[in-house]
N, C-alpha and C positions, 0 to 999 in steps of 0.2 A: 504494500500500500504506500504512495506515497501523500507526505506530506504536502497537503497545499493550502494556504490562507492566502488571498489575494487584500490588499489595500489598496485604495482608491486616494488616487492625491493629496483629494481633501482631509484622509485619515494620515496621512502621514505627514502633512506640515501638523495636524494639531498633536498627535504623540510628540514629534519634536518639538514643537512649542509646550507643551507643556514637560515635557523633559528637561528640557533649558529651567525651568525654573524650580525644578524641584535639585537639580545639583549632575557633574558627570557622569555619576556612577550610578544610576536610576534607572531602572525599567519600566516600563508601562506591560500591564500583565491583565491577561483576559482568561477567565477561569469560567465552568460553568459549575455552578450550586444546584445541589437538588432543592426547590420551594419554590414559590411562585403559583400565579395561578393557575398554572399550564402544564406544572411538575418538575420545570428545571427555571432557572436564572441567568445571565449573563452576570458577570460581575467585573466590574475595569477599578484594578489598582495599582500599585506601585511597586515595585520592591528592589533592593538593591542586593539582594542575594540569587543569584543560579542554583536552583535544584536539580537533584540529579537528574530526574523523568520531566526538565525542562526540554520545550525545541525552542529554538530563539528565530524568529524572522525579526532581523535588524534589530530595532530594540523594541523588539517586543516579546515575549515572554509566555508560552503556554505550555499546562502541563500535561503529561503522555492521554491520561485521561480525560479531559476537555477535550484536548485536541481530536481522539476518537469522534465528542459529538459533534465539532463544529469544522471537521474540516470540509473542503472544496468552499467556505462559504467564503463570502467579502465582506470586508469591515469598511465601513463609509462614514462620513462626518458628516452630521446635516445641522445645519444653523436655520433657524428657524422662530416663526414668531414666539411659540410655546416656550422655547428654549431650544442650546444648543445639546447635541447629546451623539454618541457614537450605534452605530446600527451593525447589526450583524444579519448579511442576507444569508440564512444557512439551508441548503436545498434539504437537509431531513428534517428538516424543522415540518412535522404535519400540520401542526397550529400555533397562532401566538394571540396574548392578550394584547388590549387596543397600546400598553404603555409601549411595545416592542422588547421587553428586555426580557419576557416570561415566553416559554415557549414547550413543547411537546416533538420528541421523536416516536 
């Protein structure tokens, strides 16, 4: 199987921009939770340590098991009047709730 997450320009000037301000040695990490309304979560945070069952795209940061549910997907950055917020188009994704960050395989 391989590994694929694609980002879209928009997500990748804001991981950098927001990497810039948290310090050099920073990751931007995408994990998925079991909860939500849907049964799973997206979750985007920080972290300045590499695990072992990390894969690293540039700087970003996900681990062996996330990666299982969320690959082939794309991460996109959409600004918007609601707010700004990061998207994950994931094709196993069967369902998601209206917030997008809750979702079902």
């Amino acid at each position: 199987m391989t590994n694929k997450i694609e980002f879209t320009d928009s997500a990748k000037k804001e991981i950098e921009r927001v990497i810039s301000e948290k310090g050099p040695k920073v990751y931007f990490r995408i994990s998925v939770q079991g909860g939500g309304c849907s049964g799973f979560k997206y979750n985007f945070s920080f972290d300045d340590k590499i695990k072992k069952d990390d894969n690293i795209f540039e700087k970003t940061l996900i681990d062996k098991n996330s990666l299982k549910i969320i690959n082939g997907s794309i991460v996109d950055f959409k600004k918007e009047l609601i707010g700004n917020s990061f998207i994950i188009n994931n094709p196993k994704a069967n369902s998601s709730c209206g917030c997008g960050l809750s979702f079902s395989v």
